[in-house]
Every structure is written in C-alpha cells, then in structure tokens.
PDB file of N, H, CA, C and O in Angstrom:
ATOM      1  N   UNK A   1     146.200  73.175 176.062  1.00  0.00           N
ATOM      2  CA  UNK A   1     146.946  72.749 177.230  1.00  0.00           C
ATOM      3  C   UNK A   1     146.931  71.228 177.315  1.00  0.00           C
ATOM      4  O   UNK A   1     145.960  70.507 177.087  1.00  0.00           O
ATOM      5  N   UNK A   2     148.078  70.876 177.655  1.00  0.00           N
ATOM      6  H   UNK A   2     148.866  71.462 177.840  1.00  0.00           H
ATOM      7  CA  UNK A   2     147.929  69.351 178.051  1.00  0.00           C
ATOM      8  C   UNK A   2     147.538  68.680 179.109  1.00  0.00           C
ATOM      9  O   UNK A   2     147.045  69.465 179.918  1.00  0.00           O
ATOM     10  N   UNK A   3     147.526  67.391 179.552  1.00  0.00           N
ATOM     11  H   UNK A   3     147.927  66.753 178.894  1.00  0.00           H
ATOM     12  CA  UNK A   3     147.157  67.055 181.561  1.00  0.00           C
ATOM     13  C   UNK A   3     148.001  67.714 182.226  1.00  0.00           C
ATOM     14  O   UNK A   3     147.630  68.452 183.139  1.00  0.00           O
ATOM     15  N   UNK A   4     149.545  67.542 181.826  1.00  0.00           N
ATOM     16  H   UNK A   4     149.846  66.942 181.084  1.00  0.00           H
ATOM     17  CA  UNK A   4     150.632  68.179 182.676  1.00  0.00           C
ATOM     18  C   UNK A   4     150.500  69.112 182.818  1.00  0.00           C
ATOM     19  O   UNK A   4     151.017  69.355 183.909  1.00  0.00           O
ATOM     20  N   UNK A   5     149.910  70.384 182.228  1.00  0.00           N
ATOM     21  H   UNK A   5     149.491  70.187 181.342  1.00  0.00           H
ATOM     22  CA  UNK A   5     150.093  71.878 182.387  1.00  0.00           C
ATOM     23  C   UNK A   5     148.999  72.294 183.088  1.00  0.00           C
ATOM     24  O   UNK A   5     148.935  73.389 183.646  1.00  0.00           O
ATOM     25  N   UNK A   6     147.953  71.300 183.084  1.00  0.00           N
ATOM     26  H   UNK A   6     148.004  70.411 182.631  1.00  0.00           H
ATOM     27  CA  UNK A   6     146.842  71.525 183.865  1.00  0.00           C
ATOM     28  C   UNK A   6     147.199  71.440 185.487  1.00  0.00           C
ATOM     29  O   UNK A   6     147.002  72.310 186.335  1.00  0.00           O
ATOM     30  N   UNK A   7     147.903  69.858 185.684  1.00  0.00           N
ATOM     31  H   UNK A   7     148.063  69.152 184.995  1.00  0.00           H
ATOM     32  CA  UNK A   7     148.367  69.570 186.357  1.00  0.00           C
ATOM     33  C   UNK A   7     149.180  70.101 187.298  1.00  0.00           C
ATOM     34  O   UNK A   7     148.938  69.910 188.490  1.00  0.00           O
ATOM     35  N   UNK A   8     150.313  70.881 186.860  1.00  0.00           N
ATOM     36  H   UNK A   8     150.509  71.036 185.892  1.00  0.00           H
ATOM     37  CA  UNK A   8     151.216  71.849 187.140  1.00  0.00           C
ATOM     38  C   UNK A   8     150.345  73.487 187.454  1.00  0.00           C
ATOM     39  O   UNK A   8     150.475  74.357 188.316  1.00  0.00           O
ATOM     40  N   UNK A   9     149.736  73.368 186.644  1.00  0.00           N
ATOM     41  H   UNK A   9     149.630  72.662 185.945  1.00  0.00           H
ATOM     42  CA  UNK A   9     148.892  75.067 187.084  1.00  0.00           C
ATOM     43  C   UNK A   9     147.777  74.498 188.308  1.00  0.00           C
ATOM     44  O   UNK A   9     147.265  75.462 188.877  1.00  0.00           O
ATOM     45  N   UNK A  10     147.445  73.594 188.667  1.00  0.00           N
ATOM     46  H   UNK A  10     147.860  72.811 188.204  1.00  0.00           H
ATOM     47  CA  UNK A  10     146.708  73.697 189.802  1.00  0.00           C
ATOM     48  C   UNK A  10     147.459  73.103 191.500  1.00  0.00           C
ATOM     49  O   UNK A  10     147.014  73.140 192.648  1.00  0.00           O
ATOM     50  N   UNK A  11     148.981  72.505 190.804  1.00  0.00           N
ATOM     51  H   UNK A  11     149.342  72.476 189.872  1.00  0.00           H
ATOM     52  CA  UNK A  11     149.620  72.428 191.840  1.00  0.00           C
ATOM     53  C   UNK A  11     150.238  73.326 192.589  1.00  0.00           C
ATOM     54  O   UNK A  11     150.692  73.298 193.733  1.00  0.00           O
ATOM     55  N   UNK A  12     150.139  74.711 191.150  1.00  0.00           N
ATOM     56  H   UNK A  12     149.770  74.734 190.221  1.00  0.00           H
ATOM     57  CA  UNK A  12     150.430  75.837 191.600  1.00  0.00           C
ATOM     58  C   UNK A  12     149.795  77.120 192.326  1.00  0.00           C
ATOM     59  O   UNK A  12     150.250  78.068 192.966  1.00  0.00           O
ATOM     60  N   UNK A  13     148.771  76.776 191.998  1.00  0.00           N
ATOM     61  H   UNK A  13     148.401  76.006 191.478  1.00  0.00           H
ATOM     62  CA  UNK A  13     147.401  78.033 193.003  1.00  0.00           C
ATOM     63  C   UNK A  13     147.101  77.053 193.804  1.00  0.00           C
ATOM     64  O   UNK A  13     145.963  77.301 194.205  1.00  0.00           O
ATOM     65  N   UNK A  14     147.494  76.012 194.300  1.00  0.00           N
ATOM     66  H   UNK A  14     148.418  75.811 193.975  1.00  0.00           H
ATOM     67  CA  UNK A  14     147.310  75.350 195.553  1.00  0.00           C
ATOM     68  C   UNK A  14     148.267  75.691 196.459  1.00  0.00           C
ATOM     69  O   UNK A  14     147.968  76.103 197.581  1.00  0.00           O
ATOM     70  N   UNK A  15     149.558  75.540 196.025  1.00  0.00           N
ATOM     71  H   UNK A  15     149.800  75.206 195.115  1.00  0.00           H
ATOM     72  CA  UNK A  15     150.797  76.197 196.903  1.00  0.00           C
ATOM     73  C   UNK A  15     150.878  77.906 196.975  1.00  0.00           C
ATOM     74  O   UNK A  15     151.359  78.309 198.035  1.00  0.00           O
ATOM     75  N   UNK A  16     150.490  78.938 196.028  1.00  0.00           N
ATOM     76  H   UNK A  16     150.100  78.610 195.167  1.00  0.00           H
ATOM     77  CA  UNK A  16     150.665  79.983 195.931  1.00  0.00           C
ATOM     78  C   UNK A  16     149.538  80.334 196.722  1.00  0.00           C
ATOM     79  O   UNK A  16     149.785  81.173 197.588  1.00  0.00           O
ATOM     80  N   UNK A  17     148.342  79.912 196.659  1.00  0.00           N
ATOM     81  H   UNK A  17     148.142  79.231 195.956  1.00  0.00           H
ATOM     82  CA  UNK A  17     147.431  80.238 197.612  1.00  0.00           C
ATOM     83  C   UNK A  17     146.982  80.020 199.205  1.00  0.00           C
ATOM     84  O   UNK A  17     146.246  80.590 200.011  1.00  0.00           O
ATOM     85  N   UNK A  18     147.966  78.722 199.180  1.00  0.00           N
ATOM     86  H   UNK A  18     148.565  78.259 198.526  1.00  0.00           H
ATOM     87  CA  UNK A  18     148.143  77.864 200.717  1.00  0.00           C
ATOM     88  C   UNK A  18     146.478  77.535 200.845  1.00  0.00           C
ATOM     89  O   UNK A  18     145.749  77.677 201.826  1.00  0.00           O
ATOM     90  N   UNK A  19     146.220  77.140 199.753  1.00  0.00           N
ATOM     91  H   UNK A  19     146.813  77.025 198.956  1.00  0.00           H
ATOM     92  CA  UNK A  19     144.724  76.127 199.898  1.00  0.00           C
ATOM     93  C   UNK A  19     144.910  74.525 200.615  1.00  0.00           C
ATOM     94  O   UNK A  19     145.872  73.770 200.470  1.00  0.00           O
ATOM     95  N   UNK A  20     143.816  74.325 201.321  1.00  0.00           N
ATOM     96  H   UNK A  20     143.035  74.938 201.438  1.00  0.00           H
ATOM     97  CA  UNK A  20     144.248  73.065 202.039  1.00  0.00           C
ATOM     98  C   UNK A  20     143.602  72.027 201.381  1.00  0.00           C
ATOM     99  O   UNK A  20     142.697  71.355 201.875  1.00  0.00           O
ATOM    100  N   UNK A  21     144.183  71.861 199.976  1.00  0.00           N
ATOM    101  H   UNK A  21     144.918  72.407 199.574  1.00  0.00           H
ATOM    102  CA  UNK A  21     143.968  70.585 199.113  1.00  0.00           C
ATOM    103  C   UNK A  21     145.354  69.922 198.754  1.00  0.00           C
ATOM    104  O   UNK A  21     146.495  70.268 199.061  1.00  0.00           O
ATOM    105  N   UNK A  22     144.915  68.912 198.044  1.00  0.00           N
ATOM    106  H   UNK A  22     143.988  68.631 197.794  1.00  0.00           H
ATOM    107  CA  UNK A  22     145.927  68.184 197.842  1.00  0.00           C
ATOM    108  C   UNK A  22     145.576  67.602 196.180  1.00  0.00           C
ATOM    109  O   UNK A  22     144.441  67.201 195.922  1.00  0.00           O
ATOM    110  N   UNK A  23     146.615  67.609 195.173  1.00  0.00           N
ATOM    111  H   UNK A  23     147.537  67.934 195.382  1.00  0.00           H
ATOM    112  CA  UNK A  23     145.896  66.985 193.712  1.00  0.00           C
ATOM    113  C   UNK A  23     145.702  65.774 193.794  1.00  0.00           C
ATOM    114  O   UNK A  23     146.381  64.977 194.441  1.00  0.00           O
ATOM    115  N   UNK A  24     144.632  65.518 193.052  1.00  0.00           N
ATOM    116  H   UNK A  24     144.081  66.166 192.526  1.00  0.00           H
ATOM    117  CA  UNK A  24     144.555  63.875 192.800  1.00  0.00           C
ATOM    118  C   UNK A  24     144.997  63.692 191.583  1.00  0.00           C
ATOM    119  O   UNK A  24     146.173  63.340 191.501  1.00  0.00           O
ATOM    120  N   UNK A  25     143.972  63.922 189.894  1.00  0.00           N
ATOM    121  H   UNK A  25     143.016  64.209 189.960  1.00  0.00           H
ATOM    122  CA  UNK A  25     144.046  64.063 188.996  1.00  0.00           C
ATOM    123  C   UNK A  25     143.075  64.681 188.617  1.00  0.00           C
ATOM    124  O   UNK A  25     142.073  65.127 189.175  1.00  0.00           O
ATOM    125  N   UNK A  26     143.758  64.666 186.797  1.00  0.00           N
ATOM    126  H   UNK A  26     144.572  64.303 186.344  1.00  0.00           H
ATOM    127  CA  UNK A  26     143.116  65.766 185.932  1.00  0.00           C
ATOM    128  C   UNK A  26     142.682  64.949 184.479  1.00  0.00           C
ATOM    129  O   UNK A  26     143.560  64.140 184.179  1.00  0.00           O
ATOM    130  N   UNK A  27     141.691  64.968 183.642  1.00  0.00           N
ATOM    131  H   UNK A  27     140.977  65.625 183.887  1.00  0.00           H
ATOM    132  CA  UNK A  27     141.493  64.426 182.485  1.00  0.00           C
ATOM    133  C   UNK A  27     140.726  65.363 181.794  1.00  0.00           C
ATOM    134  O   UNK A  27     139.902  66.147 182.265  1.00  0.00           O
ATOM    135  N   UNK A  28     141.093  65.202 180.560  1.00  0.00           N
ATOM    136  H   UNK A  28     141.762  64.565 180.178  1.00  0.00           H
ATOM    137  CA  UNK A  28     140.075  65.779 179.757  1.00  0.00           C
ATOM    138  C   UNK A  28     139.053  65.474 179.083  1.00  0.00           C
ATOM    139  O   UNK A  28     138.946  64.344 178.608  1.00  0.00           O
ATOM    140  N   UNK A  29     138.167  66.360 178.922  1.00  0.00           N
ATOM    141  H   UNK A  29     138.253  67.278 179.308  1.00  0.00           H
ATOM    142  CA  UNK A  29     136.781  66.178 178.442  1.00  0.00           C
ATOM    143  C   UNK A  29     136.306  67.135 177.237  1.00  0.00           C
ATOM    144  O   UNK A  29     136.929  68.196 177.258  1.00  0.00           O
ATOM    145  N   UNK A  30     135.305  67.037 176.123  1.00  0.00           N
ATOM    146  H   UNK A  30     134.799  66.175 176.105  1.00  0.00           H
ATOM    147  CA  UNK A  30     134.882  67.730 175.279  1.00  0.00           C
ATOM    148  C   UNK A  30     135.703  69.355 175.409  1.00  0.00           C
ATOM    149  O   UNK A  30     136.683  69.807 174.818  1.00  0.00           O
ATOM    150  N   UNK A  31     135.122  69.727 176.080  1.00  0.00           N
ATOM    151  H   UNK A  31     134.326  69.359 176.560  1.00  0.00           H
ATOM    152  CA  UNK A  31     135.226  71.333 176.435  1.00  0.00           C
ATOM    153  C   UNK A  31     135.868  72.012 177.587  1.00  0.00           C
ATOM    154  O   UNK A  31     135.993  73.224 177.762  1.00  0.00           O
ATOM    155  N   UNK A  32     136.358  70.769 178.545  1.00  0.00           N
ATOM    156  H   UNK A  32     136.257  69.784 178.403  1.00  0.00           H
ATOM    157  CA  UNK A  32     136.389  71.297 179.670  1.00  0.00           C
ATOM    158  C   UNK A  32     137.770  70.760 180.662  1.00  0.00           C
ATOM    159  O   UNK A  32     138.619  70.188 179.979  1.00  0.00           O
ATOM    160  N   UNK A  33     137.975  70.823 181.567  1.00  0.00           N
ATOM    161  H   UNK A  33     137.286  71.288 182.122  1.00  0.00           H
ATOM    162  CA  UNK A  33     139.247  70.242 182.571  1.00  0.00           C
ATOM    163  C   UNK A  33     138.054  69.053 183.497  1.00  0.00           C
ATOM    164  O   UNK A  33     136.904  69.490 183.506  1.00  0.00           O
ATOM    165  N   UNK A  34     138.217  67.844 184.136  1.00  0.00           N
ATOM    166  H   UNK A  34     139.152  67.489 184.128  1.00  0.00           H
ATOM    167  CA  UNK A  34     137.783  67.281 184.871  1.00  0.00           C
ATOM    168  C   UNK A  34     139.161  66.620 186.344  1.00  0.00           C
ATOM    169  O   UNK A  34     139.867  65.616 186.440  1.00  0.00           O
ATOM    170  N   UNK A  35     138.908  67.997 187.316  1.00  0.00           N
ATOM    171  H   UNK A  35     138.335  68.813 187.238  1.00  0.00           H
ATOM    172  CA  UNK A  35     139.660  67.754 188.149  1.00  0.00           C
ATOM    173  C   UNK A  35     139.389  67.299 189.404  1.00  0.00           C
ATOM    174  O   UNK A  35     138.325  67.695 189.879  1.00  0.00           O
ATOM    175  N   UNK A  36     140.233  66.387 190.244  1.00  0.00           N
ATOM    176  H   UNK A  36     141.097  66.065 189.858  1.00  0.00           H
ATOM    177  CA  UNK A  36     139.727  66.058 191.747  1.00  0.00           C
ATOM    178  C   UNK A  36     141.195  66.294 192.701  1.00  0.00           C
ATOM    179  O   UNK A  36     142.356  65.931 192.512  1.00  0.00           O
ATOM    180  N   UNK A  37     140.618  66.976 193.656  1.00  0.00           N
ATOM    181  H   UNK A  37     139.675  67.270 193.810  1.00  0.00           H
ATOM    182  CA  UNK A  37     141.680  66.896 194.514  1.00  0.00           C
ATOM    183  C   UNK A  37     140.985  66.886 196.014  1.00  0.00           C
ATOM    184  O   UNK A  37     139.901  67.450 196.162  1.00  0.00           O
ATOM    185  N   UNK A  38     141.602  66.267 197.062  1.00  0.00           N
ATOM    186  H   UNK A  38     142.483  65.808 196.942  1.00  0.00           H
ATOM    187  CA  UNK A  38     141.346  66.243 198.260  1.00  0.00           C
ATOM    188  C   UNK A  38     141.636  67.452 198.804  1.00  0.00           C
ATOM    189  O   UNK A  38     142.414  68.374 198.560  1.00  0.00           O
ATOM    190  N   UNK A  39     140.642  67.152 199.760  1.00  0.00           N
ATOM    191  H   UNK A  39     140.010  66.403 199.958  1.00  0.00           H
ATOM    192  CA  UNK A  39     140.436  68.443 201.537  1.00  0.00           C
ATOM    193  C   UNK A  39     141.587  68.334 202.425  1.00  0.00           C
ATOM    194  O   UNK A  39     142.647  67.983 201.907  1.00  0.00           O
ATOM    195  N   UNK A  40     141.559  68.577 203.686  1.00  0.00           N
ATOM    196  H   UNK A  40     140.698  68.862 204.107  1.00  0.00           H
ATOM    197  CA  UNK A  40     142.808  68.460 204.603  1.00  0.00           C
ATOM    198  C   UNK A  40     142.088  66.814 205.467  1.00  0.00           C
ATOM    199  O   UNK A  40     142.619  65.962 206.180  1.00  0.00           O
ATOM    200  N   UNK A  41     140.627  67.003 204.913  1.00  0.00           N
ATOM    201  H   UNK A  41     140.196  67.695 204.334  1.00  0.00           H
ATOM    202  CA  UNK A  41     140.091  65.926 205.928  1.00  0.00           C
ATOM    203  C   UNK A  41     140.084  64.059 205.127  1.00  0.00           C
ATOM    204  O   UNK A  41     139.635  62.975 205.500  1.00  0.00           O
ATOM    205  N   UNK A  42     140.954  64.619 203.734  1.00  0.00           N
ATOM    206  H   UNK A  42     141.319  65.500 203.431  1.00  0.00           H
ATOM    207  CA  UNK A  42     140.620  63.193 202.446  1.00  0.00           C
ATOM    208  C   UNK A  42     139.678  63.792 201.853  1.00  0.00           C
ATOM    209  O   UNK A  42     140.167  64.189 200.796  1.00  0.00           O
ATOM    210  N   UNK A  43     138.594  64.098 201.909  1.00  0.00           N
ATOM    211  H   UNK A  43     138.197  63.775 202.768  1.00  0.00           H
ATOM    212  CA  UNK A  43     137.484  64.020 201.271  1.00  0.00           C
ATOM    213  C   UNK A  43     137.472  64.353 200.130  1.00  0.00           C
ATOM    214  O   UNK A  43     138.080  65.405 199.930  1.00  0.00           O
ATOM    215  N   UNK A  44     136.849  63.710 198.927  1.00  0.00           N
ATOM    216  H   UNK A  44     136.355  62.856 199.090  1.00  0.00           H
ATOM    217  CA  UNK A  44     137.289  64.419 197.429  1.00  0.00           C
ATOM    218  C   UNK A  44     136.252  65.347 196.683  1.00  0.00           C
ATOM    219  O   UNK A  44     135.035  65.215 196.551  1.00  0.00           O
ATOM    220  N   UNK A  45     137.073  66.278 196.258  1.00  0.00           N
ATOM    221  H   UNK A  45     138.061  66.385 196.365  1.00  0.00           H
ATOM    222  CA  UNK A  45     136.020  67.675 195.385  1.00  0.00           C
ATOM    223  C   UNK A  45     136.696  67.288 193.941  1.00  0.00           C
ATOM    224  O   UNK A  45     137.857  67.058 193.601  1.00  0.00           O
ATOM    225  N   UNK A  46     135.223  67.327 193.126  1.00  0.00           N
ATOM    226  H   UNK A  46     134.281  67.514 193.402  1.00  0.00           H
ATOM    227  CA  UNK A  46     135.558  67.020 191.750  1.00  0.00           C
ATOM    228  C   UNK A  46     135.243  68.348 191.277  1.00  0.00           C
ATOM    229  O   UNK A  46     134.075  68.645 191.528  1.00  0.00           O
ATOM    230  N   UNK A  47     135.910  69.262 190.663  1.00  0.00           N
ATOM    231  H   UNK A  47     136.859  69.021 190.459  1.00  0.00           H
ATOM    232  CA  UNK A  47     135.868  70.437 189.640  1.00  0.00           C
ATOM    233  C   UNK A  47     135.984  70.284 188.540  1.00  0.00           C
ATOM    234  O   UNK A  47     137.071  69.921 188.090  1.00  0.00           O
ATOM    235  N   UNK A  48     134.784  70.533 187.641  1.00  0.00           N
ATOM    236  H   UNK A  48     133.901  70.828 188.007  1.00  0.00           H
ATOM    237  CA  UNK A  48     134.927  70.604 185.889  1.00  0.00           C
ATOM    238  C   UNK A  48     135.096  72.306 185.568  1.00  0.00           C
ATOM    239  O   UNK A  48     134.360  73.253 185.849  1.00  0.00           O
ATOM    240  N   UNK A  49     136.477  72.223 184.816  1.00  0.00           N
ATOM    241  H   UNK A  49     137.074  71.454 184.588  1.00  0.00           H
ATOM    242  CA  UNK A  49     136.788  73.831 184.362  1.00  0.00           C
ATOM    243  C   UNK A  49     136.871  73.727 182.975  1.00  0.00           C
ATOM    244  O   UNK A  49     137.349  72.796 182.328  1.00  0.00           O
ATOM    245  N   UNK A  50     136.363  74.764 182.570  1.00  0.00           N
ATOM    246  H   UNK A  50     135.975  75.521 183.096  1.00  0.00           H
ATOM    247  CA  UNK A  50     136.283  75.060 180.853  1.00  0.00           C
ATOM    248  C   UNK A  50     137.908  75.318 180.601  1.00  0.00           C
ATOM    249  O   UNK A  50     138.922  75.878 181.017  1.00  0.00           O
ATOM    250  N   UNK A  51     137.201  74.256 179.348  1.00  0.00           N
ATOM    251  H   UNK A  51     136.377  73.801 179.011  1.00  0.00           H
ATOM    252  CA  UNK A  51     138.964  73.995 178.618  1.00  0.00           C
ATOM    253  C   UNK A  51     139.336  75.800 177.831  1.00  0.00           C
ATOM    254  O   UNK A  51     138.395  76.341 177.251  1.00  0.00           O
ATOM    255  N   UNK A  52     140.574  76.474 177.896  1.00  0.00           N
ATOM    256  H   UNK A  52     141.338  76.035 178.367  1.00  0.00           H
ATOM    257  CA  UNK A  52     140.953  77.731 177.312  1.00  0.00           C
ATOM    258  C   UNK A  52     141.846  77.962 177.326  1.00  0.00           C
ATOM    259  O   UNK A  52     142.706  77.088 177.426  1.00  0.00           O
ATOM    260  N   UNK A  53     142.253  79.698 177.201  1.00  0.00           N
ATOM    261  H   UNK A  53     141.554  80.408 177.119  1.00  0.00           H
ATOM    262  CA  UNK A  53     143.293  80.143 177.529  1.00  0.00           C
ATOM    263  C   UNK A  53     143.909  79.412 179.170  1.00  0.00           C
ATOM    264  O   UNK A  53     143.255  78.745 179.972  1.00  0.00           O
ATOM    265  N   UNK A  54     145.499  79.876 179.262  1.00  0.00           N
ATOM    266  H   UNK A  54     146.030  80.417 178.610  1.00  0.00           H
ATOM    267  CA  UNK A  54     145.848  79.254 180.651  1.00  0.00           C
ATOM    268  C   UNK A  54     145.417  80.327 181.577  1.00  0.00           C
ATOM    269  O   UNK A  54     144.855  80.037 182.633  1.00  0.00           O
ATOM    270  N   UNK A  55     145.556  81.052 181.373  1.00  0.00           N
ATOM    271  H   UNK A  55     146.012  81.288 180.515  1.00  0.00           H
ATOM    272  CA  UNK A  55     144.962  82.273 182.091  1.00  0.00           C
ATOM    273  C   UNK A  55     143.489  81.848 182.689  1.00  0.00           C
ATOM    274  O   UNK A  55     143.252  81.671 183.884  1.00  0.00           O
ATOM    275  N   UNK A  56     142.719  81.746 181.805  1.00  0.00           N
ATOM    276  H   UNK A  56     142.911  81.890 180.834  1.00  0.00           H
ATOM    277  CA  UNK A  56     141.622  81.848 181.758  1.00  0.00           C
ATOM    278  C   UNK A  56     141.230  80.050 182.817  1.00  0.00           C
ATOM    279  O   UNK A  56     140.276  79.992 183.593  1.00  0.00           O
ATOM    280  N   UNK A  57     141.846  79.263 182.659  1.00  0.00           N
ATOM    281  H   UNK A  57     142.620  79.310 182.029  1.00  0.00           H
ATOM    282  CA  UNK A  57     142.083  78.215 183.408  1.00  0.00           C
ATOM    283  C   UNK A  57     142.347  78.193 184.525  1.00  0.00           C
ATOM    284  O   UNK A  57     141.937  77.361 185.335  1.00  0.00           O
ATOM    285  N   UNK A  58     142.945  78.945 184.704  1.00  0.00           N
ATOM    286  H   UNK A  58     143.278  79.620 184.046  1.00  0.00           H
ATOM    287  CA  UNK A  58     143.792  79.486 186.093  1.00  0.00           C
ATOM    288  C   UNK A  58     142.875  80.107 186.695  1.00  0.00           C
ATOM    289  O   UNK A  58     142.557  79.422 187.668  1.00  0.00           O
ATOM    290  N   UNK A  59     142.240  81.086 186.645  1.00  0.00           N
ATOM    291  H   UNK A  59     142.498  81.643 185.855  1.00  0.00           H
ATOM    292  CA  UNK A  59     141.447  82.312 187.420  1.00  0.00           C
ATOM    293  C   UNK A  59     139.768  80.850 187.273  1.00  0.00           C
ATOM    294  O   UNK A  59     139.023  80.758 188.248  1.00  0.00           O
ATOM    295  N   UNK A  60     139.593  80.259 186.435  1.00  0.00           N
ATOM    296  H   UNK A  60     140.199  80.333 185.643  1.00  0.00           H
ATOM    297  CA  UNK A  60     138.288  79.018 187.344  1.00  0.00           C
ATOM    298  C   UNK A  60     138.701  77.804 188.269  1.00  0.00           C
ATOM    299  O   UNK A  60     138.024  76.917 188.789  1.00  0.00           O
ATOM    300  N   UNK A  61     140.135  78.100 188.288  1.00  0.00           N
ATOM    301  H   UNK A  61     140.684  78.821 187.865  1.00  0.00           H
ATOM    302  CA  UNK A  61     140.530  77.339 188.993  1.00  0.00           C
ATOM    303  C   UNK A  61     140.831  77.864 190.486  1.00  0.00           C
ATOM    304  O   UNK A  61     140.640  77.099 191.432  1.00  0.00           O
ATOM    305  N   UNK A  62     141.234  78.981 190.660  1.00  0.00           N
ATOM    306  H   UNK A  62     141.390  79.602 189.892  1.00  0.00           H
ATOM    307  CA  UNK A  62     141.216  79.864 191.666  1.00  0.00           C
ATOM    308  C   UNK A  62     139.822  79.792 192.050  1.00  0.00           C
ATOM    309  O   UNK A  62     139.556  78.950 192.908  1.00  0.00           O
ATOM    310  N   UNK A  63     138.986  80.415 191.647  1.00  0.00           N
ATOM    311  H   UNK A  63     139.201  81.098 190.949  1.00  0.00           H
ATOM    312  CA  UNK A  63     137.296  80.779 191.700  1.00  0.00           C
ATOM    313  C   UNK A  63     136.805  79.719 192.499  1.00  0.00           C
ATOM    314  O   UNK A  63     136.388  79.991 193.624  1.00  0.00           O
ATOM    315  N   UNK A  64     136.786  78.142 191.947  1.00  0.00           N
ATOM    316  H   UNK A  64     137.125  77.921 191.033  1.00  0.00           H
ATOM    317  CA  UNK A  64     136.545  77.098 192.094  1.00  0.00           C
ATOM    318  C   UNK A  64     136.832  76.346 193.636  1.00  0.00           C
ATOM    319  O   UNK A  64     136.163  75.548 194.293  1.00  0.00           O
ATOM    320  N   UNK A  65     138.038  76.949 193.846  1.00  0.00           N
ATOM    321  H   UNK A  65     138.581  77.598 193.312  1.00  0.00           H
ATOM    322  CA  UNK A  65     138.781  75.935 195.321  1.00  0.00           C
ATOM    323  C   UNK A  65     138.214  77.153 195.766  1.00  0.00           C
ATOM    324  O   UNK A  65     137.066  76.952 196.161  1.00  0.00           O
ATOM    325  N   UNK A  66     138.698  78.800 195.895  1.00  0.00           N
ATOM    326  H   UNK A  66     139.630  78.963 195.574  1.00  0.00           H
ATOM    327  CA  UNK A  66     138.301  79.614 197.047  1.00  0.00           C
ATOM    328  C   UNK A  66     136.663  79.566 197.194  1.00  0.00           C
ATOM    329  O   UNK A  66     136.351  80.112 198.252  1.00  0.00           O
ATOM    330  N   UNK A  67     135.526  79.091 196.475  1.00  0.00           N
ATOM    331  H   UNK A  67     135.779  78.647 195.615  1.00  0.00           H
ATOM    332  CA  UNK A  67     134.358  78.936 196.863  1.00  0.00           C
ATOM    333  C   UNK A  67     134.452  77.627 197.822  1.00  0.00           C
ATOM    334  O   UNK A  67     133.863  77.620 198.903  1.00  0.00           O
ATOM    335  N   UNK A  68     135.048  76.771 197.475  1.00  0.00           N
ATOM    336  H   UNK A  68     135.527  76.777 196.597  1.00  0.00           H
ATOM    337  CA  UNK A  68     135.026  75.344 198.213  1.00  0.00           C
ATOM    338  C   UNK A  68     135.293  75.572 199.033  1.00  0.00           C
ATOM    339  O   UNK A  68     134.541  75.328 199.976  1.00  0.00           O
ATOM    340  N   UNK A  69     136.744  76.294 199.284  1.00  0.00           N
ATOM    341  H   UNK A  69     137.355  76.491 198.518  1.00  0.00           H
ATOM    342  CA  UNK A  69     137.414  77.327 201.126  1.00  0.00           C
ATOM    343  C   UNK A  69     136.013  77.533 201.317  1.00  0.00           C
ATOM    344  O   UNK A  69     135.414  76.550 201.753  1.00  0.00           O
ATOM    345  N   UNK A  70     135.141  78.868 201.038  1.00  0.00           N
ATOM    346  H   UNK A  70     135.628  79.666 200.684  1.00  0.00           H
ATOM    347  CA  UNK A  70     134.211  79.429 201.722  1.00  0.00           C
ATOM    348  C   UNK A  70     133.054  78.525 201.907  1.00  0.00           C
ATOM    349  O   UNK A  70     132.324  78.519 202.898  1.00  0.00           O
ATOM    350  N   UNK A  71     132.959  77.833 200.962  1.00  0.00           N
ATOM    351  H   UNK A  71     133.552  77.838 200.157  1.00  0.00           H
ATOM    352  CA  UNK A  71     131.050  76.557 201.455  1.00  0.00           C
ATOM    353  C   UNK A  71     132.050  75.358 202.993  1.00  0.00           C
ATOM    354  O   UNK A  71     131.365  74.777 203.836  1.00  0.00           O
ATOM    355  N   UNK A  72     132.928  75.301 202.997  1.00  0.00           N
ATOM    356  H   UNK A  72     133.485  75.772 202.313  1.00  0.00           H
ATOM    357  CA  UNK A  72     133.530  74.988 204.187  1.00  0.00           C
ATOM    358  C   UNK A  72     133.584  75.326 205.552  1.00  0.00           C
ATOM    359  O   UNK A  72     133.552  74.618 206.559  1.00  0.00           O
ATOM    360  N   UNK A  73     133.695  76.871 205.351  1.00  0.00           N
ATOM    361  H   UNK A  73     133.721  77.446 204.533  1.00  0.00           H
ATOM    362  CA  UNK A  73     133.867  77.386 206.253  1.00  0.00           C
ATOM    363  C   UNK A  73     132.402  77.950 206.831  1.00  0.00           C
ATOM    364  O   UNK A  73     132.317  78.756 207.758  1.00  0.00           O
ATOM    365  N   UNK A  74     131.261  77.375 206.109  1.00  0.00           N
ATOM    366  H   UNK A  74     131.330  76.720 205.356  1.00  0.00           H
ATOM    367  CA  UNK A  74     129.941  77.689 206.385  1.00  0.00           C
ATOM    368  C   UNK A  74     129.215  76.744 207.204  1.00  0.00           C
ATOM    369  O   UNK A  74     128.321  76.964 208.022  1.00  0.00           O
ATOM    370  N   UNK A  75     129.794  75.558 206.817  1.00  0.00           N
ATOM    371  H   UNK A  75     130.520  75.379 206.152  1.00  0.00           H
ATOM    372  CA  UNK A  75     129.297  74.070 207.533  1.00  0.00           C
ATOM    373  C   UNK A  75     129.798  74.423 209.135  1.00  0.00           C
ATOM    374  O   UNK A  75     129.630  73.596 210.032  1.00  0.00           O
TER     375      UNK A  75
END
C-alpha cells in the first residue's frame, strides 16, 4: 500500500463509522503504518498499524480508533 491508500482507507472508516476524528497524517515505517489524527477536542492520537493486507489494515484501523472512542468515554 502506498501513503495515499492508507490515507484514503482511514478517511474512510472515519466517515463510514462517524468517528469524531479528523486525519492528520500517515508515514511509513519498517513494518508498520505511523498514523495521527485529531479528537473533536484537537488533541492528537498517534496509531502505529502493521503494514499488510488492506483488509487487514483496515480492521487495526477500525480496532484502533473504536478503543480510543471507548478509553474516552471512560475518562
């Protein structure tokens, strides 16, 4: 996968999911995705996702923000 497709697949389980983030960016690393995107409040969450299938990108990328939803909604 490239930045763009990374890019594009997390702009997309952000809108398909109505998560209250916003993208920042995406780079790559050895093995993995290194992503940041903001809260509804600014605040920035950095997610490292294992580089793979898109599929497989997709569903730690899902995993990833809906835990962040829930440690949110705990505070």
């Amino acid at each position: 996968m490239t930045t763009a497709q990374v890019e594009a697949l997390m702009r997309n389980v952000i809108a398909h999911r109505r998560l209250p983030f916003t993208f920042q960016s995406v780079s790559a690393t050895v093995n993995a995705w290194h992503i940041v995107v903001c809260d509804d409040t600014g605040a920035a969450l950095s997610l490292a996702v294992p580089a793979g299938r898109p599929l497989d990108v997709r569903s730690a990328i899902e995993e990833r923000l809906e835990t962040a939803v829930e440690d949110a909604a705990l505070l």
